[in-house]
N, C-alpha and C positions, 0 to 999 in steps of 0.2 A: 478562256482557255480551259480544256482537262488539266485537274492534277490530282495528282494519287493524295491520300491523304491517311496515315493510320490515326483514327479516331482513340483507339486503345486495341488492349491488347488481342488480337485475333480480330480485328474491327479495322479491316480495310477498304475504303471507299474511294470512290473516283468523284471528285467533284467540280463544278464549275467557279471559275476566280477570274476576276480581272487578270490581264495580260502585264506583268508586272515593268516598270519603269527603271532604266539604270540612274541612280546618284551618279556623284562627282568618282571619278575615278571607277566605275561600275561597268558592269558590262551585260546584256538581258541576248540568252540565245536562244533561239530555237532550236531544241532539242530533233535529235534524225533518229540517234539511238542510244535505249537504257537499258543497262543491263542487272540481273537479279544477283545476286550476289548471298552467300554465307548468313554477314554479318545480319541482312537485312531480315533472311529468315528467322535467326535468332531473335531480332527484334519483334518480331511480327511475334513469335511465340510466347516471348518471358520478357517484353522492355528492354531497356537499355541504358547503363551506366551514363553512356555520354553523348547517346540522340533523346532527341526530345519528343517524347509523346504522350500526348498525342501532336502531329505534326506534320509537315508536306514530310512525302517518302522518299526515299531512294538516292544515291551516291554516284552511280557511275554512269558517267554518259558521254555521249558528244555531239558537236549538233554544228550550224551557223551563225556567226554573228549578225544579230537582229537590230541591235542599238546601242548603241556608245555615251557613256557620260564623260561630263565634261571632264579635261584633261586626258582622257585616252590615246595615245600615241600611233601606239603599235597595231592596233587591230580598228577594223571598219566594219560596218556592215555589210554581207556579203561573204565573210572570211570563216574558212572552214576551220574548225579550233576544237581543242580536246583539252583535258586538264583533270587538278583532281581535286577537291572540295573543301581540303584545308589549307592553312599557313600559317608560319611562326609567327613570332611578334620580334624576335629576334633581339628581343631586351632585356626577359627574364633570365633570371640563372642557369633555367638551362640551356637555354640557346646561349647565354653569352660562354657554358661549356662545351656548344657543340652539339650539345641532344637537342637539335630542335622539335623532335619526335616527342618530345617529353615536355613542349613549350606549355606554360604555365594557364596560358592565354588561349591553346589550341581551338579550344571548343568554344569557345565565345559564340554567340551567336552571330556578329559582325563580322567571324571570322571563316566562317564555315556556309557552304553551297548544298543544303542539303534542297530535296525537290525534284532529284532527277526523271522520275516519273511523271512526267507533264510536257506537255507542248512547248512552254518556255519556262528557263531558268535565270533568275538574277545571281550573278559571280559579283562577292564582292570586292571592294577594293585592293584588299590585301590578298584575295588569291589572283587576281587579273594582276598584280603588280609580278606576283612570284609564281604561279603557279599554272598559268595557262600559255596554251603555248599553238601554235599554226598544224593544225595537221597535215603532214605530206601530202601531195595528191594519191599516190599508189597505194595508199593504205586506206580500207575503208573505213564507213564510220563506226560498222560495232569491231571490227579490230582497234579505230583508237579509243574502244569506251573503254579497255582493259585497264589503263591505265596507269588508273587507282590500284587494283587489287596488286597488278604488278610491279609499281611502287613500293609496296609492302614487303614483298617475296622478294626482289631488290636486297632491300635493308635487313631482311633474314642473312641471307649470302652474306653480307658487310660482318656481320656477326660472326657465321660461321667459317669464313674464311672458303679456302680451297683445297678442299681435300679430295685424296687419291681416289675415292669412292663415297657413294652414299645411298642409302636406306631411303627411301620415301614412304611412310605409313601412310597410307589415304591415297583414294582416287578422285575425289573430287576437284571443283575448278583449282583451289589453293595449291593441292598435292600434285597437280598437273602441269601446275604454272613453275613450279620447281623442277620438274622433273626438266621443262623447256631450260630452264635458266643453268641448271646443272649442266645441258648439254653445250649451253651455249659456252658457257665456264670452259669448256674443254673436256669435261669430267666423262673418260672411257667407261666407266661402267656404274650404271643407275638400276637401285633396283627396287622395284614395288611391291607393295605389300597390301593388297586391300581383299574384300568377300565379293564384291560386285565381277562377273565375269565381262559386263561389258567395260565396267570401269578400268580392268587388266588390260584388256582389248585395245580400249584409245590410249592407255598409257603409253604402250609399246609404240602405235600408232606416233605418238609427237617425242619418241625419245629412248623409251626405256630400253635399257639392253636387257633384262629379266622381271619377269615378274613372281610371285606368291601369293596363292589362293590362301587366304589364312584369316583369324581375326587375330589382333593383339597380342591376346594370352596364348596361344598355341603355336603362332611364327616361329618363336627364339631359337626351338634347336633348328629350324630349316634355313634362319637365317645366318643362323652363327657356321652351319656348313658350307652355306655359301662362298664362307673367308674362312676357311682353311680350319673352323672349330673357333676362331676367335673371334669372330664380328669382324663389320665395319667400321672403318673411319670415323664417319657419321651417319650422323642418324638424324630423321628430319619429322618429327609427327604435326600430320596435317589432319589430324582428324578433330580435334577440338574436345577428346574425351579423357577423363583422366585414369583410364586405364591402358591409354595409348599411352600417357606419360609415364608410366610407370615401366608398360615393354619397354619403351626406346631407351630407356636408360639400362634394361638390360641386357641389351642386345647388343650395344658398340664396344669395341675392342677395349682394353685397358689403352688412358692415353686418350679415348678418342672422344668425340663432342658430339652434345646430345641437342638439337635446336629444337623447342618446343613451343612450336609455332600457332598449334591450334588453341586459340582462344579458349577458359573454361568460366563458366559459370562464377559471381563473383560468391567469395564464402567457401569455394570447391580447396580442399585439403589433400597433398598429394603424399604418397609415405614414399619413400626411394632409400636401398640400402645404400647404409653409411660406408660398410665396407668397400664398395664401388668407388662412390666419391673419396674419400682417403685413402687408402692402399692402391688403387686404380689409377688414380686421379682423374675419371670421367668425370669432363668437363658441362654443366648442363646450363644451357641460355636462353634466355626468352629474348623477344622479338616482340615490337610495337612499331605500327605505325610506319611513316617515313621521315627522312630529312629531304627538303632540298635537292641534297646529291642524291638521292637513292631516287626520286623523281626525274633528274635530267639523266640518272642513267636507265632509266626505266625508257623513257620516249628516245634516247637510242636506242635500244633495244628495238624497240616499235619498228623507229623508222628506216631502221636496218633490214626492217623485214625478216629477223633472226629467227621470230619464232612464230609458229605454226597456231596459233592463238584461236583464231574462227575456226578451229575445228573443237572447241570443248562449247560450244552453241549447240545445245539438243533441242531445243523450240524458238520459234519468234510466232509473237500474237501483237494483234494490237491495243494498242494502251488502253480501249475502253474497257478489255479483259484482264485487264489488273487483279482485280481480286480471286478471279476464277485462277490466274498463273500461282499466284501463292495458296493458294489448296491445295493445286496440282503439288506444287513444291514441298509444302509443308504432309503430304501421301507419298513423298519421295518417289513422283510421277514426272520430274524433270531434273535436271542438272543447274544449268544455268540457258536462260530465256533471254531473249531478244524483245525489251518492247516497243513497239511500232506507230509513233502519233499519226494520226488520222492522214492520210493524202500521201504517206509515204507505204508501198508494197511491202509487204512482210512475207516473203516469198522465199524457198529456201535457198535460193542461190547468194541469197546474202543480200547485202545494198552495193551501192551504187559509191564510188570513190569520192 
């Protein structure tokens, strides 16, 4: 079979490997659709704390069940199924607190489905036990590769709670995928804040009730006019830069909550006035990862059909164009990409349910 594979850093290859075997309790599918993601570009760029490279690529996907290890119950071959590539252990301290997002074990290799980029994927035990799940018919297959990412954006919300308004910095997949969850929330008015005019464009498109042509540093007073001179609620940075951390904490009302979602560089140092956080009491929260529940409420989500998902899809290529997609990506010549194993159409109407 193809499977993508980053050899190192900026060193992305497609290469040929045996068609991998499910163990006990295992699950091996055939991948329909993967999808490119954030996290991956940044791997691709600078490594990664907690993926391993060099090593098979890729996280999000979904596909058919190909073959079943022994003890398998719930799923057959033939079954259409989506999932996301970790799981707890559910025995360290922080799972026995509840974070299982912070489980001690997360990353294990036994624990984690990395590979998504290839023909077939081996799931193992402990995510086929907890983490994989039947995809609906009505939903196709790169709407249920989201997931993952929206798993994550999920357990953002869990954090921030529900507030009367919010701020989204970033139009990308992540800042977009909030902007859905916002609305699904209930939350009357969303508002965006990025440079990309098409970026604004689809915001609006899947939710926003406003947007701002702005970077970072120059937003504040247009956004603090917005709310009557005093900011929003909240405030949501999805750009992953630490001078977005630093607006969004100036920009939310006294009182209000600052979720700083975009991942930064490990070592990156952020400076944020004092006087905000004590006199203010703005509240500022990070966000990792998922639990469990931030995943079963993620695939409601899904399979409610809630949210408008296949339209943040700006390309599908097929997988043997792996390395060509992340150039494109890494020239900020795509968004997020659809990739397509061989025998399956990469056409823009999407796939097939």
């Amino acid at each position: 079979m193809l499977q993508g594979y980053l050899a190192g850093i900026r060193r992305l290859t497609v290469r040929q490997v045996p068609v991998p075997e499910p163990g006990p309790g295992e699950v091996v599918v055939r991948i329909r659709r993967a999808l490119t993601c954030g996290t991956d570009l940044k791997t691709f760029r600078r490594g990664h704390a907690r993926l391993p490279v060099p090593g098979p690529f890729g996280h999000e996907a979904s596909g058919v069940v190909h073959a079943v290890g022994e003890g398998v119950r719930r799923f057959r071959p033939g079954d259409p199924v989506m999932w996301v590539p970790t799981a707890p252990c559910g025995a360290c301290p922080p799972c026995r607190r509840g974070q299982e997002n912070l489980c001690q074990r997360l990353f294990e290799p036994e624990r984690m489905a990395l590979g998504a980029y290839a023909e077939f994927i081996r799931l193992p035990a402990p995510v086929v036990s907890r983490h994989l799940f039947p995809k609906p018919d009505h939903l196709s297959f790169e709407e249920a590769a989201f997931l993952e990412p929206l798993s994550c954006v999920v357990r953002g919300w869990r954090r921030l709670g529900k507030p009367p308004e919010v701020v989204v910095l970033g139009t990308g997949t992540i800042g977009l995928l909030h902007v859905m969850v916002a609305r699904a929330l209930g939350l009357a008015r969303v508002v965006v804040v990025g440079r990309r005019p098409a970026g604004l464009e689809l915001a609006r498109e899947v939710g926003a009730t406003e947007t701002v042509r702005a970077d970072a540093q120059e937003a504040a007073p247009r956004v603090q006019a917005l709310f009557g001179g005093e900011g929003p609620a909240a405030v949501i940075e999805a750009t992953g830069r630490a001078e977005g951390w630093q607006a969004a904490a100036q920009w939310v009302r006294p009182g209000g909550r600052v979720l700083l979602f975009g991942g930064l560089a490990g070592g990156t140092w952020v400076h944020f006035e004092a006087y905000r956080l004590h006199y203010e009491e703005v509240d500022l929260l990070g966000s990792f990862h998922y639990t469990p529940a931030d995943v079963r409420e993620a695939y409601g989500l899904l399979a409610q059909g809630r949210l408008p998902v296949a339209r943040l899809i700006t390309h599908r290529r097929p997988l043997v164009e792996l390395p060509t997609v992340f150039q494109a990506l890494d020239r900020g010549e795509a968004i997020k990409v659809a990739l397509v194993p061989e025998g399956d159409e990469p056409g823009p109407g999407g796939d097939d349910a």
